[in-house]
N, C-alpha and C positions, 0 to 999 in steps of 0.2 A: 716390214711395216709400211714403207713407203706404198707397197702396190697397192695394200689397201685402201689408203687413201688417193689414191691414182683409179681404181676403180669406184670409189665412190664419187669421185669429181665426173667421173664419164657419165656414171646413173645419171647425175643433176645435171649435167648436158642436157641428154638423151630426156628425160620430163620436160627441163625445161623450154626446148624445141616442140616437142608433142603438146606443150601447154600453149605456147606462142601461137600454135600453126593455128590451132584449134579458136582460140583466141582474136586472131585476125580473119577469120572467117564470119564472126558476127558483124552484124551492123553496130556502127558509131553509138547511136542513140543505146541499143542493148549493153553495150561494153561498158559506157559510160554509166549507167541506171543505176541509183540508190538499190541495194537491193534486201537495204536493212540487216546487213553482217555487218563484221568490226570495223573495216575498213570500207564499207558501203558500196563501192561496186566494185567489178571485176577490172576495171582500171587497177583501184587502191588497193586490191589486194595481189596485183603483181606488182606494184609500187613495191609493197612490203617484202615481197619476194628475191625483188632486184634490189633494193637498199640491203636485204639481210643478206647476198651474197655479194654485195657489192664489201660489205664489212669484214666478210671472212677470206674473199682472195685477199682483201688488205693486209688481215691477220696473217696470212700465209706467207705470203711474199714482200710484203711493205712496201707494196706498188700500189700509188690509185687514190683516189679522191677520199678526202678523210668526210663520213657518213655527220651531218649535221643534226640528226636527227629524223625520227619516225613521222613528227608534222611535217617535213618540209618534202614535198613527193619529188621524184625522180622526173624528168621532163625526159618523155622519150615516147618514140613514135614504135609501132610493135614491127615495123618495118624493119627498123634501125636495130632494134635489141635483139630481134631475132639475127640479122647479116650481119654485126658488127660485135656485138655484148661480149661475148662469151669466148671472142676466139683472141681478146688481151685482158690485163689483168687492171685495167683502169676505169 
């Protein structure tokens, strides 16, 4: 049971990297842009991304910053989430 959830943790690696790369290749001003989704730009909506897996390594491990909620976004640069996020559990 465990591998499975060990291979799922590598899939959401593995997108989430492909999403970042892809992501920091845009200009500022597009990244930034309302783009009238739920979360209005492609900032907010990796915000939502990073706080939703920010909650579930917590769940897994009980490591890592307790999620204050979905208003309050995540401060973090695509630099930093891509080389640092993903490889501790805080």
């Amino acid at each position: 049971m465990k591998s499975r959830y060990q291979m799922f943790a590598g899939y959401n690696r593995w997108c989430n990297e492909r999403l970042y790369d892809a992501a920091a290749k845009m200009p500022e001003a597009d990244y930034r842009a309302d783009r009238g989704a739920f979360f209005r730009s492609l900032h907010g909506t990796l915000n939502h991304l990073l706080v939703g897996d920010r909650i579930w390594i917590r769940r897994f491990t009980g490591v890592g910053a307790i999620a204050i909620g979905w208003a309050s976004p995540c401060s973090f640069a695509l630099s930093a989430t891509r080389g640092g996020f993903w490889g501790r559990a805080n």
